[in-house]
N, C-alpha and C positions, 0 to 999 in steps of 0.2 A: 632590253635597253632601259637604263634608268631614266625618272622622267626629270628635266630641267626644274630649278626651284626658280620658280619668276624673285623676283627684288621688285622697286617702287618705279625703277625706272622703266619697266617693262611695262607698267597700268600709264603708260605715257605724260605724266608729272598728276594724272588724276590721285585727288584725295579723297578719304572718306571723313570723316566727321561728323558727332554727334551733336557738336552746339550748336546752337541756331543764330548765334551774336560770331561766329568764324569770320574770317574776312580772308579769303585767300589771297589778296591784290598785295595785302601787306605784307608779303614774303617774298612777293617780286621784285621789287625795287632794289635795285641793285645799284651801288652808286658807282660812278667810274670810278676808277682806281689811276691814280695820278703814278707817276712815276718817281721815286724819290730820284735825290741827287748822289752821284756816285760816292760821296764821302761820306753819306748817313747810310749805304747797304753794306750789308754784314756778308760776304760771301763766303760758303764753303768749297771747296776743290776736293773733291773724292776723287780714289783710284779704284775702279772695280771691275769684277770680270765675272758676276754672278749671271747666270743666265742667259750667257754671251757666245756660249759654246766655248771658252777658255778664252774668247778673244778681250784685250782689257780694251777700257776707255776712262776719259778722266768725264767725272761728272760734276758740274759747278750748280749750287743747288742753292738757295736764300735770295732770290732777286726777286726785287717788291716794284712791282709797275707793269706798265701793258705791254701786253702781247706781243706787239708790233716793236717794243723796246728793246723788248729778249728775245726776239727774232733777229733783231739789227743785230744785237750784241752777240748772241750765236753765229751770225754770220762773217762778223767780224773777227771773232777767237778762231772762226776752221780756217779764214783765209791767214791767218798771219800764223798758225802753227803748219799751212800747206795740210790738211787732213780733210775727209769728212766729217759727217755728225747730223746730229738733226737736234730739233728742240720739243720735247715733249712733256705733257705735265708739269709746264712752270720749269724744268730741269734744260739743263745744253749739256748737250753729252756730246762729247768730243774722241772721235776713234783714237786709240794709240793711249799709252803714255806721256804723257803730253802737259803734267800736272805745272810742270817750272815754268814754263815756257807760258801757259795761260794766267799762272799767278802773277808772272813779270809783266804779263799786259794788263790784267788789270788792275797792277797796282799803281801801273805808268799813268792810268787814265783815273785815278781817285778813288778804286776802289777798295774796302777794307777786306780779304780775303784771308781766311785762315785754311792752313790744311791739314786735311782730316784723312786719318787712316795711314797706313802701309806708308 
């Protein structure tokens, strides 16, 4: 059996470092990330079925704001196309072919969406 190659995530966020003037605190700060308005986000609408076991899904990918935003807004695109989906990595991925139908929503609600691919 081959042995696993650990990554940085694995030393659980520890660093090493040789300078002595380091400051690790200042890497931490992370500022909230506000949510733009739906007329300043640039959305793409992909169709793809890579990895899916053949099955497709449309995936809406460029939304800049919190979590909790693109969760509503994921929740909102699966009940009005009637589908599943989930939201992961910043992405909504939405079951089915379903690319027209999410474009027409959120272009109804201000948003700029282009579509990308197939």
């Amino acid at each position: 059996m081959a042995k696993k190659k650990l990554g940085l995530e694995d030393l659980g966020g520890f660093v090493f470092s040789t300078d002595n003037d380091f400051d690790p605190d200042q890497y931490n700060e992370e500022e909230p990330q506000e949510t733009l308005k739906p007329s300043e986000q640039r959305l793409e609408a992909h169709y793809s079925s890579k990895g899916r076991a053949g099955k497709t899904v449309t995936v809406v990918k460029g939304f800049e704001g919190t979590e909790e935003d693109l969760n509503a807004l994921g929740k909102e695109l699966k009940k009005k196309c009637g589908v599943g989906g989930s939201v992961k990595d910043g992405e909504i991925i939405i079951q089915g072919d379903v690319r027209d139908k999410v474009m027409a929503h959120l272009k109804d609600k201000g948003y700029q969406v282009k579509r990308v691919g197939g």
